[in-house]
DSSP file (Angstrom, degrees, kcal/mol; ACC not computed):
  #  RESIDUE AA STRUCTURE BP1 BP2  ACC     N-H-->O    O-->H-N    N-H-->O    O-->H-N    TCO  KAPPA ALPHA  PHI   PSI    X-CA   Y-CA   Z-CA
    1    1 A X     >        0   0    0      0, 0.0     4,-2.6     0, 0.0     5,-0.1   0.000 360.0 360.0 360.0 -26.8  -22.3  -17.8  -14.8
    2    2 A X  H  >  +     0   0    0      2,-0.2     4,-0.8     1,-0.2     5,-0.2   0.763 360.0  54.4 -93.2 -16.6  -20.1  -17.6  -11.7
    3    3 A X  H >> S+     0   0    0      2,-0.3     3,-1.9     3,-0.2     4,-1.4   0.978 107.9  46.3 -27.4 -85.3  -19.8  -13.9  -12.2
    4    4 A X  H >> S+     0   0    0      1,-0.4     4,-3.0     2,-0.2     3,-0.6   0.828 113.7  49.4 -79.0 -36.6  -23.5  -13.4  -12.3
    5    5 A X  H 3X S+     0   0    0     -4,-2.6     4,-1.2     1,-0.3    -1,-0.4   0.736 109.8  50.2 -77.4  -3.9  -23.9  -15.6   -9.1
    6    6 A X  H <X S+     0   0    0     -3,-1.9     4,-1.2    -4,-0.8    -1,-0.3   0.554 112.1  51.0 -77.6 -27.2  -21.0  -13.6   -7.1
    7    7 A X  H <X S+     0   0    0     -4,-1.4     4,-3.0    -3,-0.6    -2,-0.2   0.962 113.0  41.6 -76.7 -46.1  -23.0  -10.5   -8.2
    8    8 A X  H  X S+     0   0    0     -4,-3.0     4,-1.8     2,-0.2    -2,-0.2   0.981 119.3  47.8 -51.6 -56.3  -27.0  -12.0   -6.8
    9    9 A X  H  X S+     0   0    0     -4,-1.2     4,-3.5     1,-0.3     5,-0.5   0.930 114.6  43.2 -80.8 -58.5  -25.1  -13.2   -3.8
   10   10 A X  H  X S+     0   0    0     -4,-1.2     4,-3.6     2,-0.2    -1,-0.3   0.954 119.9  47.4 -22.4 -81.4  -23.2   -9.4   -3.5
   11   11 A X  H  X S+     0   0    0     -4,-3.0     4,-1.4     1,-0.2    -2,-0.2   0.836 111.7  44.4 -35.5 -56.7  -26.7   -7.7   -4.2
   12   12 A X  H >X S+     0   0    0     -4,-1.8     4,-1.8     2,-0.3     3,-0.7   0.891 114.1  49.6 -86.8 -48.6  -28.6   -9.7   -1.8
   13   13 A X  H 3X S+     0   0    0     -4,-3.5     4,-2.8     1,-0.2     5,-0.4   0.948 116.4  51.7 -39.9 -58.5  -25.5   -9.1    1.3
   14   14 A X  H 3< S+     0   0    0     -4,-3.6     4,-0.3    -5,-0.5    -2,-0.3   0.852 112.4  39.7 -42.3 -59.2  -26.1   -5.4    0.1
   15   15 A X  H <X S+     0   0    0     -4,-1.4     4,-1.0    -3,-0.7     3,-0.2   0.842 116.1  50.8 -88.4 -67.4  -29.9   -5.3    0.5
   16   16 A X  H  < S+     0   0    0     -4,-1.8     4,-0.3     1,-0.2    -1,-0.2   0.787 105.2  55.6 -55.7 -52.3  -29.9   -7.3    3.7
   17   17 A X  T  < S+     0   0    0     -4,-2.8     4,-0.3    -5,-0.3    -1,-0.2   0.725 101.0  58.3 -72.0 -12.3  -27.3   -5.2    5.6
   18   18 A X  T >4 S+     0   0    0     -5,-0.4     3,-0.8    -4,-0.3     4,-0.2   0.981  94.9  55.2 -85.0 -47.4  -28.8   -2.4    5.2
   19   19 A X  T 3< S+     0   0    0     -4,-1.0     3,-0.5     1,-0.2    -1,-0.2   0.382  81.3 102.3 -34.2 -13.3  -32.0   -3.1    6.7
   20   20 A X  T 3  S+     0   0    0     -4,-0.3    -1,-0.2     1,-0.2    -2,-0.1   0.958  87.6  38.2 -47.7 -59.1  -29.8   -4.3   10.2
   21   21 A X  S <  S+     0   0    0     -3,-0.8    -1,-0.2    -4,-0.3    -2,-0.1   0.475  86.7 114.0 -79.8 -16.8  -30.6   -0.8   12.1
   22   22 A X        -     0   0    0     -3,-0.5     2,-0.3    -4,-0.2    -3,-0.0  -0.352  46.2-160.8 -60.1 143.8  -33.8    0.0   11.3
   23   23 A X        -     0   0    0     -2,-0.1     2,-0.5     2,-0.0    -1,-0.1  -0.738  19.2-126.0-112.1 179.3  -36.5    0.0   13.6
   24   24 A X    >>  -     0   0    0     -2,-0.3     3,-2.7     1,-0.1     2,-2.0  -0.918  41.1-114.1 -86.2 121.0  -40.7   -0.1   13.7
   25   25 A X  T 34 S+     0   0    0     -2,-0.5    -1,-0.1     1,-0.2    24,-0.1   0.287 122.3  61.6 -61.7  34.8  -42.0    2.8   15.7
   26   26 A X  T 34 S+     0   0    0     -2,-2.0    -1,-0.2    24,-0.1    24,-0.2   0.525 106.3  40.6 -76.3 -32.5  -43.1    0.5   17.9
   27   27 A X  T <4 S+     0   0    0     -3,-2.7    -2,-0.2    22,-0.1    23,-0.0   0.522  95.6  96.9 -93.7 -35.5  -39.4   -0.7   18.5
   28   28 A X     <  +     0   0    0     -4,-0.9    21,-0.6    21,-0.1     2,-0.2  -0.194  51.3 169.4 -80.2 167.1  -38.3    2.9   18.5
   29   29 A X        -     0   0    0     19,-0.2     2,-0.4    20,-0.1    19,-0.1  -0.803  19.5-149.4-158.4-178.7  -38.0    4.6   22.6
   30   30 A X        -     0   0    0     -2,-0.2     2,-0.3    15,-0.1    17,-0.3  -0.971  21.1-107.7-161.8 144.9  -36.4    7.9   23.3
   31   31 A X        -     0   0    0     -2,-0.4     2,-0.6    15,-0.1    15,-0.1  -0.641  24.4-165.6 -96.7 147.7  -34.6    8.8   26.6
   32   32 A X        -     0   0    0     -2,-0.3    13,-0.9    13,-0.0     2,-0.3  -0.953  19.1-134.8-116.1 140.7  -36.1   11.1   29.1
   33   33 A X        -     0   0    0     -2,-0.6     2,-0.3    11,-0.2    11,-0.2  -0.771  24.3-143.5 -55.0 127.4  -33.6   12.6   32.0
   34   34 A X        -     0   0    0     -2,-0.3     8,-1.6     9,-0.3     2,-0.3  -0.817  10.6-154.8 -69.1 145.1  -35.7   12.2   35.4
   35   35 A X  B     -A   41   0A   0     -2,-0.3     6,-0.3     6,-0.3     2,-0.2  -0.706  11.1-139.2-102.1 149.1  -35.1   15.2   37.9
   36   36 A X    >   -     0   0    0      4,-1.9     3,-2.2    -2,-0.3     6,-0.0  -0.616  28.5-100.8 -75.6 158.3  -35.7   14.4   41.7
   37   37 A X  T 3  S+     0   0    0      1,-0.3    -1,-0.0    -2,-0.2     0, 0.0   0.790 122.7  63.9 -65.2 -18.8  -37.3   16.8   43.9
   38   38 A X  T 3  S-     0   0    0      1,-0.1    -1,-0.3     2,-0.1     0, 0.0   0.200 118.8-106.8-108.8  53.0  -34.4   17.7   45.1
   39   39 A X  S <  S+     0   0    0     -3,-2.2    -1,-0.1     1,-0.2    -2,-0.1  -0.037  79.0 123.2 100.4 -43.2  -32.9   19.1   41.7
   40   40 A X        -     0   0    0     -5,-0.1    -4,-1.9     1,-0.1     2,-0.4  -0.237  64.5-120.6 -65.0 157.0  -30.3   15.9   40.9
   41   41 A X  B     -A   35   0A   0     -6,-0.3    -6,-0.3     1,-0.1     2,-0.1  -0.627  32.6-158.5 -89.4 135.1  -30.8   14.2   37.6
   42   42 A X        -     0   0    0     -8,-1.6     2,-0.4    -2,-0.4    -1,-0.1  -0.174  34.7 -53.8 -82.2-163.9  -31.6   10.5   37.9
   43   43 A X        -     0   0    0    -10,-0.1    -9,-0.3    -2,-0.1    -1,-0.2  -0.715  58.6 -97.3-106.6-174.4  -31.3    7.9   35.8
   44   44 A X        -     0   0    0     -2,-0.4     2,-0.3   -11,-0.2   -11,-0.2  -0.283  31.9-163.2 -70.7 135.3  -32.7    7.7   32.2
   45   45 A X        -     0   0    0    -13,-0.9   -15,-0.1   -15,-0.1   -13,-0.0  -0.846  19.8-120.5-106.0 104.7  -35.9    6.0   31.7
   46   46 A X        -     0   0    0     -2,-0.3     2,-0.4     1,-0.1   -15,-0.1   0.198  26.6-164.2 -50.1 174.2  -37.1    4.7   27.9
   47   47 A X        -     0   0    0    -17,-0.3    -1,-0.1    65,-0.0    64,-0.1  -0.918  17.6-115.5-159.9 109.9  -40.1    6.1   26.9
   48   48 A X        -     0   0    0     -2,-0.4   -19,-0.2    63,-0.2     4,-0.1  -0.416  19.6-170.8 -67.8 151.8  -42.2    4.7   23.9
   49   49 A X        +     0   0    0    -21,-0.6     2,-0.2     2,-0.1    -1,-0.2  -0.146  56.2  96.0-105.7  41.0  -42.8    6.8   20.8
   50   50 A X  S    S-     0   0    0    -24,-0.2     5,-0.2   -22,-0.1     2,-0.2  -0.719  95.8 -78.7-113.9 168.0  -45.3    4.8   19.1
   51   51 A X  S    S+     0   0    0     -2,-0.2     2,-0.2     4,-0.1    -1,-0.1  -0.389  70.4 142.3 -65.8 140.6  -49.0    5.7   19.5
   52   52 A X     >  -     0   0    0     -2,-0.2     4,-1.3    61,-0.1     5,-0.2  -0.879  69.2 -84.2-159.5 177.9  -50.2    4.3   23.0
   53   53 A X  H  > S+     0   0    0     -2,-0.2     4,-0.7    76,-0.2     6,-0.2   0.612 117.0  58.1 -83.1  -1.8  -52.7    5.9   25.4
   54   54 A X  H  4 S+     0   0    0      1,-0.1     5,-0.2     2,-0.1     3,-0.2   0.924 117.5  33.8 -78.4 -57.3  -50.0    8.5   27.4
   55   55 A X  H  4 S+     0   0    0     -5,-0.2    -2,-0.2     1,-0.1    -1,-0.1   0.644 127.2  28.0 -83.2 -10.1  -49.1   10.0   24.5
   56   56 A X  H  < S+     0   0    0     -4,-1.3     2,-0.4     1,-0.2    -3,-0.1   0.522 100.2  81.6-142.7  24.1  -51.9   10.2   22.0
   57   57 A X  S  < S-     0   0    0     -4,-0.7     2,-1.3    -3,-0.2    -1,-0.2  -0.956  74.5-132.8 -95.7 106.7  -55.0   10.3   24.2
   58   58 A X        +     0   0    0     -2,-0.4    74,-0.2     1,-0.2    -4,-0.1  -0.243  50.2 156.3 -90.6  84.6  -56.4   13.5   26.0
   59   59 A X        +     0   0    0     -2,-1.3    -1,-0.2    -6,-0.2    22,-0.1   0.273  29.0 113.0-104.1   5.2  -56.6   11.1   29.4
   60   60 A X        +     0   0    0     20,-0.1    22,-0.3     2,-0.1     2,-0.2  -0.604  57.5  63.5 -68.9 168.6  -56.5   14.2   32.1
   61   61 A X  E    S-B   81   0B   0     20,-1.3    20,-2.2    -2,-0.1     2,-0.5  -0.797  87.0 -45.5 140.2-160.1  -59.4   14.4   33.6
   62   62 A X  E     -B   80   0B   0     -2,-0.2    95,-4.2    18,-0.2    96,-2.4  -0.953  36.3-173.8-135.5 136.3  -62.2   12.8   35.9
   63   63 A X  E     +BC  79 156B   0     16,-2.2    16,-3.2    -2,-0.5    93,-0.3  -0.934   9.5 178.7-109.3 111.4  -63.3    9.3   35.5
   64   64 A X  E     +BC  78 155B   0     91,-1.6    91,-1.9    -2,-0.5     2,-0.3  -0.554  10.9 138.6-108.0-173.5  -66.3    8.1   37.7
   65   65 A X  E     -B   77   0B   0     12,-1.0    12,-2.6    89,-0.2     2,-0.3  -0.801  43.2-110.2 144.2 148.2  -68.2    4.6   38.0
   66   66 A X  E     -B   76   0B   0     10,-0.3     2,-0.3    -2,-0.3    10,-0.2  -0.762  33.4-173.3 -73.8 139.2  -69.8    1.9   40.2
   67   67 A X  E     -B   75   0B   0      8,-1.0     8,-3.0    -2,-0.3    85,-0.1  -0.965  31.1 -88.3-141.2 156.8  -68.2   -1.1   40.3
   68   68 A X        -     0   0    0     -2,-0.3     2,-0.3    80,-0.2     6,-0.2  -0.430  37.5-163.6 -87.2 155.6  -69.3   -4.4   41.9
   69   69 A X        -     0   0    0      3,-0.5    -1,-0.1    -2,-0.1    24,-0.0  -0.891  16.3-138.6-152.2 108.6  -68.5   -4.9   45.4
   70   70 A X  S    S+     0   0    0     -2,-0.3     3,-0.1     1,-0.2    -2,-0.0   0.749 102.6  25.3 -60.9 -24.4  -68.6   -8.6   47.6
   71   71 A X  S    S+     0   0    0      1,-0.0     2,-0.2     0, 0.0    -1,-0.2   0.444 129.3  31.5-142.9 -30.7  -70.2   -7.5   50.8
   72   72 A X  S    S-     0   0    0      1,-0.1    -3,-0.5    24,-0.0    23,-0.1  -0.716  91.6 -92.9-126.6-173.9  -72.4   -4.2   49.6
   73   73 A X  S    S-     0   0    0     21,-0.4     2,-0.2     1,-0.2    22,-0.1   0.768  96.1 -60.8 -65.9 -20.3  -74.5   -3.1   45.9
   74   74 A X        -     0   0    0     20,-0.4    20,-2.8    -6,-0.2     2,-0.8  -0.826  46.1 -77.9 154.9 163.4  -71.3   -1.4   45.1
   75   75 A X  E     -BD  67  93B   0     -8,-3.0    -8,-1.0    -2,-0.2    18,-0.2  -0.653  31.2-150.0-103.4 121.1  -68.2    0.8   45.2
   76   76 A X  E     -BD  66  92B   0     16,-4.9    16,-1.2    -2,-0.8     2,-0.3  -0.828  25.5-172.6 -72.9 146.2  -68.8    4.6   43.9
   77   77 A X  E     -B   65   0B   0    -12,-2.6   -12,-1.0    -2,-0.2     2,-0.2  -0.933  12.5-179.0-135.3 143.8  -65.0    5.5   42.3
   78   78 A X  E     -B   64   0B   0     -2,-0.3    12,-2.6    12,-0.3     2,-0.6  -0.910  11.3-168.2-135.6  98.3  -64.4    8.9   41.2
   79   79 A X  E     -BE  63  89B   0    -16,-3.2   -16,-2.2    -2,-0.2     2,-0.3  -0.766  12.7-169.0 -84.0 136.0  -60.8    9.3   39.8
   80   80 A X  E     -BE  62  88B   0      8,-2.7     8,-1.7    -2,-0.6     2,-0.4  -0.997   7.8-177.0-105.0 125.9  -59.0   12.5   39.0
   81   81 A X  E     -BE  61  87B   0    -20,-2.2   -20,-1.3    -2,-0.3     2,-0.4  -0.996  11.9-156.6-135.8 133.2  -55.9   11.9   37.1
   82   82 A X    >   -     0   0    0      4,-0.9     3,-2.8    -2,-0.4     4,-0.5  -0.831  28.6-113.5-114.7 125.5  -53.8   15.1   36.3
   83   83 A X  T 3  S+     0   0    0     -2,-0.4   -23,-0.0     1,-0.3   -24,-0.0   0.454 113.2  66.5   0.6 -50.7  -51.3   16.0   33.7
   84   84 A X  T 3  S-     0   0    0      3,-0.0    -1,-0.3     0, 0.0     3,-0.1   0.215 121.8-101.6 -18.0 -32.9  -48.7   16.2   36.2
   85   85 A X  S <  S+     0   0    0     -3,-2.8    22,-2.9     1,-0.3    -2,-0.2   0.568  83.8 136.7  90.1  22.3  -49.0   12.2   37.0
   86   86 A X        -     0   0    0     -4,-0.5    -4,-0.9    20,-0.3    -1,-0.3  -0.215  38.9-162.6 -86.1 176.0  -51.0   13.4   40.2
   87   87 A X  E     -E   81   0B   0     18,-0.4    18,-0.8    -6,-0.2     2,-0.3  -0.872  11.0-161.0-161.1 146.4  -54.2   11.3   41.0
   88   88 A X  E     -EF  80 104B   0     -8,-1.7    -8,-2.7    -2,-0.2     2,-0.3  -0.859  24.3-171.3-119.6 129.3  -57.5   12.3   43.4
   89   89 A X  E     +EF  79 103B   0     14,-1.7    14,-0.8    -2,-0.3     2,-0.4  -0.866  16.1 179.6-140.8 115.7  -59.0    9.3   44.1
   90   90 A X  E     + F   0 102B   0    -12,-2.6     2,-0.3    -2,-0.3   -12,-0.3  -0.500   1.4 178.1-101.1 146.2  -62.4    8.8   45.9
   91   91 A X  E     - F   0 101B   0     10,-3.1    10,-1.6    -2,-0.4     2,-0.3  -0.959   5.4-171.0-134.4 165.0  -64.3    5.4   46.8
   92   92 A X  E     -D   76   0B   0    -16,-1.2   -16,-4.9    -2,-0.3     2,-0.9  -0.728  21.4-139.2-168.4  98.3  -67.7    5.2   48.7
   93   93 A X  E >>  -D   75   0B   0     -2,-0.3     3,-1.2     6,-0.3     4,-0.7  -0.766  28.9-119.8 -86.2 120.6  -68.8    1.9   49.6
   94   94 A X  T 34 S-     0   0    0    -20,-2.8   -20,-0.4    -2,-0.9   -21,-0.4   0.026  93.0  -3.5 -51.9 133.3  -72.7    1.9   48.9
   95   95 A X  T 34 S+     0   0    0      2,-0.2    -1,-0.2   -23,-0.1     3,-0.1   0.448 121.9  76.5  29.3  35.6  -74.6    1.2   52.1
   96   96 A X  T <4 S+     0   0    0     -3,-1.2     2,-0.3   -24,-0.0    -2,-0.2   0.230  96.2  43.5-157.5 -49.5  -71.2    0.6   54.5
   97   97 A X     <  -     0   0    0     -4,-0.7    -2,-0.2     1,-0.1     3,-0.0  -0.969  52.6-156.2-160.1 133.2  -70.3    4.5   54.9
   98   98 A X  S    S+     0   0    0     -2,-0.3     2,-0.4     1,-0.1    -1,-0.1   0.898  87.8  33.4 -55.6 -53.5  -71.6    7.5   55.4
   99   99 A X  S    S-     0   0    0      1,-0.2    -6,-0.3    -6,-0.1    -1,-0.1  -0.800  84.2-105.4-131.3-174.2  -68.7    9.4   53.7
  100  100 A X        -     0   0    0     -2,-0.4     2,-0.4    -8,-0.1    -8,-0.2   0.028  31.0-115.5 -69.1-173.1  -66.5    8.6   50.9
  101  101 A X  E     -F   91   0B   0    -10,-1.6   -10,-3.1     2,-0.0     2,-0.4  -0.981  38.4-172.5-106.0 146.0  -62.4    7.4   51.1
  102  102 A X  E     +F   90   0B   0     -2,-0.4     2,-0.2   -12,-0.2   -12,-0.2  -0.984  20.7 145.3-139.0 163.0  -60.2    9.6   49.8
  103  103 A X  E     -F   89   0B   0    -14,-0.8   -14,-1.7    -2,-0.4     2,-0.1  -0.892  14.2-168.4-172.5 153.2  -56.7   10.0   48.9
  104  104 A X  E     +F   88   0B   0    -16,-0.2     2,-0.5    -2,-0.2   -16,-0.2  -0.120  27.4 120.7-122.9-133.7  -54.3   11.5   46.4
  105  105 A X        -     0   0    0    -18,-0.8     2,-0.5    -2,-0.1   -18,-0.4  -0.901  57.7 -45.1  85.5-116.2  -51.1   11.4   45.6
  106  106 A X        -     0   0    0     -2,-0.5    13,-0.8   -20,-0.2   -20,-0.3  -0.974  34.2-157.0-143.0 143.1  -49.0   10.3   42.1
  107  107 A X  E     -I  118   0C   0    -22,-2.9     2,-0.2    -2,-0.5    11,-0.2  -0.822   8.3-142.2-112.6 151.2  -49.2    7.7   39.7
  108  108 A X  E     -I  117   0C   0      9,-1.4     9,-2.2    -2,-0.3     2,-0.2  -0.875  19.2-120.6-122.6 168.1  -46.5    6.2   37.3
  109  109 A X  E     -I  116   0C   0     -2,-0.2     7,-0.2     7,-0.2     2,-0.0  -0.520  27.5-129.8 -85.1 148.3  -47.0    4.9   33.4
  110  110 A X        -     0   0    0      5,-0.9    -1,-0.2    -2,-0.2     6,-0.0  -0.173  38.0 -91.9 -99.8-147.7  -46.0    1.4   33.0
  111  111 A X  S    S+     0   0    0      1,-0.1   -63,-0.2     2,-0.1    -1,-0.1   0.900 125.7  68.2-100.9 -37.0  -43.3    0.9   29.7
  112  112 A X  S    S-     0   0    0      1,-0.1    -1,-0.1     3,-0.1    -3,-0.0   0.918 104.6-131.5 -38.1 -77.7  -46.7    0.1   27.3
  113  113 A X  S    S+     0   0    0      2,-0.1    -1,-0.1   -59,-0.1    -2,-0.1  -0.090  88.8  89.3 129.0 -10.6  -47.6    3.9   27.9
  114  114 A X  S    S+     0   0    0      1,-0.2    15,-0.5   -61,-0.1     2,-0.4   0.721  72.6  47.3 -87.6 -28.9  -51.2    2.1   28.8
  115  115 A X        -     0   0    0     13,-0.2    -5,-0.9     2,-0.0     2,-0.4  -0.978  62.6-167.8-134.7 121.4  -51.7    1.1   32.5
  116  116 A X  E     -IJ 109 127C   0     11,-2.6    11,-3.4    -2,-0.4     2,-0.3  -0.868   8.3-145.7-112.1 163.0  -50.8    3.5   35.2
  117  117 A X  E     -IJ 108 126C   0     -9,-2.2    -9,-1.4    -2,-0.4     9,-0.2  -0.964  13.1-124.2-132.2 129.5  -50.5    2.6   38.9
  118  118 A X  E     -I  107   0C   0      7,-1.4   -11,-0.2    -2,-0.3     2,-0.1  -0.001  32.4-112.9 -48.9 151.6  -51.3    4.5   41.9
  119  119 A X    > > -     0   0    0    -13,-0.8     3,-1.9     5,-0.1     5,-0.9  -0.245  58.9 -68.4 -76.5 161.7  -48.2    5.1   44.9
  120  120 A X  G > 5S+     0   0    0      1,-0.3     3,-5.0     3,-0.2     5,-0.1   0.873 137.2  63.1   9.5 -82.6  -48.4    3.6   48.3
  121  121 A X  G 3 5S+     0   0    0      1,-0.2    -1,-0.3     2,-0.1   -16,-0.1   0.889 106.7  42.7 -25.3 -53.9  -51.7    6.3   48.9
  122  122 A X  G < 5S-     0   0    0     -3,-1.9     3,-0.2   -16,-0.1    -1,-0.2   0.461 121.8-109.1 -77.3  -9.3  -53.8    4.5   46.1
  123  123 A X  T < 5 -     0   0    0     -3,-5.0    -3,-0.2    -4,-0.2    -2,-0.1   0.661  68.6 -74.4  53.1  25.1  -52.5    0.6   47.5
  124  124 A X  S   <S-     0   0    0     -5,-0.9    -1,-0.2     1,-0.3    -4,-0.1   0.819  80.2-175.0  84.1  38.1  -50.5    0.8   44.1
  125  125 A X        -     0   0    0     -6,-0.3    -7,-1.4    -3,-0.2    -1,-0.3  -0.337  13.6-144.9 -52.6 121.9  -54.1    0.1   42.4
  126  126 A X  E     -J  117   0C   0     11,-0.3    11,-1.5    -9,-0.2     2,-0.3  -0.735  20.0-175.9-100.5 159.1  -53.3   -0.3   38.5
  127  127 A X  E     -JK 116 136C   0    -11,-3.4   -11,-2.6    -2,-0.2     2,-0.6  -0.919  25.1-122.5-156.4 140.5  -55.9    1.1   35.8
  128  128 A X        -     0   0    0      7,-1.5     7,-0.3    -2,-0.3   -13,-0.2  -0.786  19.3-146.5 -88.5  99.0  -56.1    1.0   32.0
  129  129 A X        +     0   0    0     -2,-0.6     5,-0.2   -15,-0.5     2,-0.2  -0.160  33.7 157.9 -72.5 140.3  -56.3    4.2   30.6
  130  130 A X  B >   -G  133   0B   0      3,-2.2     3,-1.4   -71,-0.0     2,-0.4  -0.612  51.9 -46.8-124.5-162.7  -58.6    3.9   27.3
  131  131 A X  T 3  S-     0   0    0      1,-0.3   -72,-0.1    -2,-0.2   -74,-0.0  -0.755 118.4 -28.9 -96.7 138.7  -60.7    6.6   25.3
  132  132 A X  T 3  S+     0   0    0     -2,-0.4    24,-1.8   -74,-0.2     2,-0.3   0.562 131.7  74.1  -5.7  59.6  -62.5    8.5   27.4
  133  133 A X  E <   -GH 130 155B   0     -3,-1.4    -3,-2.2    22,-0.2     2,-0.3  -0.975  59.9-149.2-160.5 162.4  -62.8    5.7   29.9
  134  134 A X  E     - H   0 154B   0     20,-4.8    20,-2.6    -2,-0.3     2,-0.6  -0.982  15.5-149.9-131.5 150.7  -60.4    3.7   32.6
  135  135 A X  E     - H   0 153B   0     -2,-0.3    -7,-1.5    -7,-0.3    18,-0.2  -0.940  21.0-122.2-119.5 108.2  -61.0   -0.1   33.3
  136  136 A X  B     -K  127   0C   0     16,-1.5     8,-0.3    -2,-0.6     2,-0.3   0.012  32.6-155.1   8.0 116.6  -60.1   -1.2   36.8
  137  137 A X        -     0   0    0    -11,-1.5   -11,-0.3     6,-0.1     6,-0.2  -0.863  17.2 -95.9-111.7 164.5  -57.5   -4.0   36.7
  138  138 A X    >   -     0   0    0      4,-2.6     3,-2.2    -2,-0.3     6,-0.1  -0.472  45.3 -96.0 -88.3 177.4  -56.6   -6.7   39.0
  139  139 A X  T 3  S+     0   0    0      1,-0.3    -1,-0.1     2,-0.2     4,-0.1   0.457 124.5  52.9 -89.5 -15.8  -54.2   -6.4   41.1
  140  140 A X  T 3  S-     0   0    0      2,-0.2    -1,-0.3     3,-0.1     3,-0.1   0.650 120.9-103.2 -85.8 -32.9  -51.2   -8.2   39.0
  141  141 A X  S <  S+     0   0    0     -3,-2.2    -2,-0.2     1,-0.7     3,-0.1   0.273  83.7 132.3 112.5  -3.2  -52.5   -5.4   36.2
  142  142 A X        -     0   0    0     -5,-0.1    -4,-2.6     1,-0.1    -1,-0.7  -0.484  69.0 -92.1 -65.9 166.5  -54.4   -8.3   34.1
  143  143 A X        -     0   0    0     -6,-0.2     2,-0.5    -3,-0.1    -6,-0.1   0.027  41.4-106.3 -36.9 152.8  -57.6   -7.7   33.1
  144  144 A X        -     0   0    0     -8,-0.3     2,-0.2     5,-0.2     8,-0.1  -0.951  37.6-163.3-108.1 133.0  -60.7   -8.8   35.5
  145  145 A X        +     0   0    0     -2,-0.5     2,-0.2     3,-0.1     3,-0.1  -0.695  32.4  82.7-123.1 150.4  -62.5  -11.6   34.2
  146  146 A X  S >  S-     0   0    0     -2,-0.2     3,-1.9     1,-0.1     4,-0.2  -0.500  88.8 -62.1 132.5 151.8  -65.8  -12.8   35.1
  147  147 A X  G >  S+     0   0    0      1,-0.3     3,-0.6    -2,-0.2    -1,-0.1   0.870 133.0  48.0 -32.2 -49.5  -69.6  -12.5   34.5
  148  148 A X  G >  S+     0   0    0      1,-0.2     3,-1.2    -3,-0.1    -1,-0.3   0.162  74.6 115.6 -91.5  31.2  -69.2   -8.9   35.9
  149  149 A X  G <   +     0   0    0     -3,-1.9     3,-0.3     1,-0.3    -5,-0.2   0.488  67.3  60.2 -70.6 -18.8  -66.2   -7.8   33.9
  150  150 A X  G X  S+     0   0    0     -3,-0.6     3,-0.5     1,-0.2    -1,-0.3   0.364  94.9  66.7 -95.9   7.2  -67.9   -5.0   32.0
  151  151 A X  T <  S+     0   0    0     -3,-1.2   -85,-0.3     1,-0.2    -1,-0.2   0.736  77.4  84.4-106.1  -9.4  -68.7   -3.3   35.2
  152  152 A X  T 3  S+     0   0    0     -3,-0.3   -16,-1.5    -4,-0.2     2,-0.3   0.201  72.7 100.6 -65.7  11.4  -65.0   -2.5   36.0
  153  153 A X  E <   - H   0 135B   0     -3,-0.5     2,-0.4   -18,-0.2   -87,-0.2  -0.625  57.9-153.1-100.5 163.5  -65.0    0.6   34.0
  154  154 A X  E     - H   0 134B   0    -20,-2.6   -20,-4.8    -2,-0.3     2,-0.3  -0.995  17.5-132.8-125.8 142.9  -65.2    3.9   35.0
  155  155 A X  E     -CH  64 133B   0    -91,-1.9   -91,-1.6    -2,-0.4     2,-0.6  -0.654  24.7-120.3 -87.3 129.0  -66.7    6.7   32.4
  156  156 A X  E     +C   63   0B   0    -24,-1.8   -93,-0.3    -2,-0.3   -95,-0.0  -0.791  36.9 176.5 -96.7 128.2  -64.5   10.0   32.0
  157  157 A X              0   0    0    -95,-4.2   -94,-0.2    -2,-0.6    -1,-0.2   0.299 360.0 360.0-114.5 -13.2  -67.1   12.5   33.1
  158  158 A X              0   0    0    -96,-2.4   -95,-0.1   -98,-0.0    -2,-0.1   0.587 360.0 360.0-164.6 360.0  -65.0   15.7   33.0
């Protein structure tokens, strides 16, 4: 009998230990090298490999939209977001200005693979890219909550 339980206890140590190293591809990352513009290697940044929207969504394009507005009927946004991690980004507050604002510049992915946010240019504006649509976030990168909450989206038009 002490045999057989020295054997379970063996098996079960066996069983157990192997399993140590595995991950979920959720769990799993892969390291990317960054380059600088000027040529030098930076340092490593993880990168998920599970499905998320940078990697398994066709999310180049242009996303436009109304959204509501405190002081006028409402903001026109027309994003362009580029392959490249470039951004065009246009805003036209509705009876306020004659012409639009614009500015471009680059956006980074945040470690989800889900919410990027605009540079300096953009006021570091976060948005959550979904299929074929991007939702506006506040300004912390939660969600916007409120009566008007469905109006934060913009529709990818091209």
């Amino acid at each position: 009998m002490k045999k057989f339980s020295a054997l379970a206890i063996l098996a079960l140590l066996a069983f157990t230990s192997c399993k140590n190293g595995e991950k979920t591809p959720d769990e799993q990352t892969q390291t990317e090298t960054v380059t600088d513009s000027t040529g030098t290697e930076d340092a490593s940044t993880s990168v998920p490999t599970g499905d998320n929207s940078q990697n398994s969504l066709d999310w180049t394009g242009v996303y436009s939209g109304t959204v509501p507005c405190a002081d006028c009927p409402g903001i026109e946004i027309e994003l362009q977001i580029n392959d490249n991690n470039t951004y065009s980004l246009s805003e036209h507050y509705l009876e306020k200005q004659e012409t639009a604002n614009m500015n471009t510049g680059s956006f980074t992915w945040d470690d989800t693979g889900s919410i990027i946010t605009l540079d300096q240019n953009g006021m570091g504006r976060k948005f959550k890219v979904q299929e074929n649509s991007i939702k506006v976030l506040a300004p912390d990168g939660t969600a916007i909550e409120g009566e008007q909450k469905e109006k934060y989206s913009l529709k990818k038009v091209g």
